[in-house]
N, C-alpha and C positions, 0 to 999 in steps of 0.2 A: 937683130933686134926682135924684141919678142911680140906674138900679138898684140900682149895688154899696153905692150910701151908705143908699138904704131899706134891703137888705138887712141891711146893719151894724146898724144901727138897731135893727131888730126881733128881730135876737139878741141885742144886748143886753137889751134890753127883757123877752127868754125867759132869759134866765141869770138877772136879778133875780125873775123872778117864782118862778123853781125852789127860789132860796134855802130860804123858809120861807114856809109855809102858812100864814094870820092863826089858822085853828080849830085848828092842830096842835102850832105853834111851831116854834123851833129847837133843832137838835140840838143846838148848846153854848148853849142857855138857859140862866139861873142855873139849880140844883137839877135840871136834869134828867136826870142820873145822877150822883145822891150815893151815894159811895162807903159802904158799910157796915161795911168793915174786914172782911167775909170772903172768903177766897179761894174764888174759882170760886162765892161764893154760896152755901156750905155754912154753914148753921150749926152753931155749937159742940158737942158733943156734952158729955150728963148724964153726971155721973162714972159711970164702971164699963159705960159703954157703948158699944159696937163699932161701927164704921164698918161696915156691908156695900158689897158691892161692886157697881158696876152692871154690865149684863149682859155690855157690850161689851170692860171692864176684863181679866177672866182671859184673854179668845185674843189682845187686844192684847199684855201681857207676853209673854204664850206666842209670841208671831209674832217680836215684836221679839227676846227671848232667842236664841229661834232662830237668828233673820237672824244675829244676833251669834256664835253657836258655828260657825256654818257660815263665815261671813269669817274668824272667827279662826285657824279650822282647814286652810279651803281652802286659804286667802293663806300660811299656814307650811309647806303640803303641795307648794304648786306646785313646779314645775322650776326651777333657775336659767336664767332665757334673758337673761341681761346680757350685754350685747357684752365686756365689758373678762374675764367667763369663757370666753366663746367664744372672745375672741385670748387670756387665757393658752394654752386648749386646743393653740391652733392656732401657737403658737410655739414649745410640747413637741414635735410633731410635727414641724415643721421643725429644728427642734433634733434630734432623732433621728436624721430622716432624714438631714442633713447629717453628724453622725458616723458613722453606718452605709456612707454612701458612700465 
């Protein structure tokens, strides 16, 4: 057998063994991530009881908000630099210039 065909060989051989470990199992094993019906893993909260928030939650909003006021405002604030305003510009001026002459 040639190099390239042991070579082949013995990857394959490492790609089957990577699958799944006999003491660990596999990742789409039956039941090995049954769903529980809550999102993110939070359990239901007892009536009349408030969610707190974790620590990272209020500067996330607060960044994100931000980011948002600032695009919303920049982006309305900018200059018009569109070419098709620059040639109207620029065809008032030749147009002037041309009657002025």
């Amino acid at each position: 057998m040639s190099l390239f065909g042991r070579a082949s060989v013995a990857s394959l051989r490492h790609i089957k063994l990577r699958g799944a470990h006999a003491d660990k199992g596999s990742f789409f094993q039956q039941g090995h991530n049954t769903p529980k019906g809550q999102l993110f893993g939070e359990s239901p909260l007892k009536p009349g009881e408030k969610r707190h928030w974790e620590s990272w939650e209020g500067p996330w909003y607060f960044t994100f908000g931000a980011a948002a006021a600032i695009l919303f405002f920049g982006l309305k604030a900018r200059p018009d630099s569109s070419l098709t305003h620059w040639a109207d510009k620029e065809a008032e001026k030749r147009v002037e210039s041309a009657l002025s002459s």
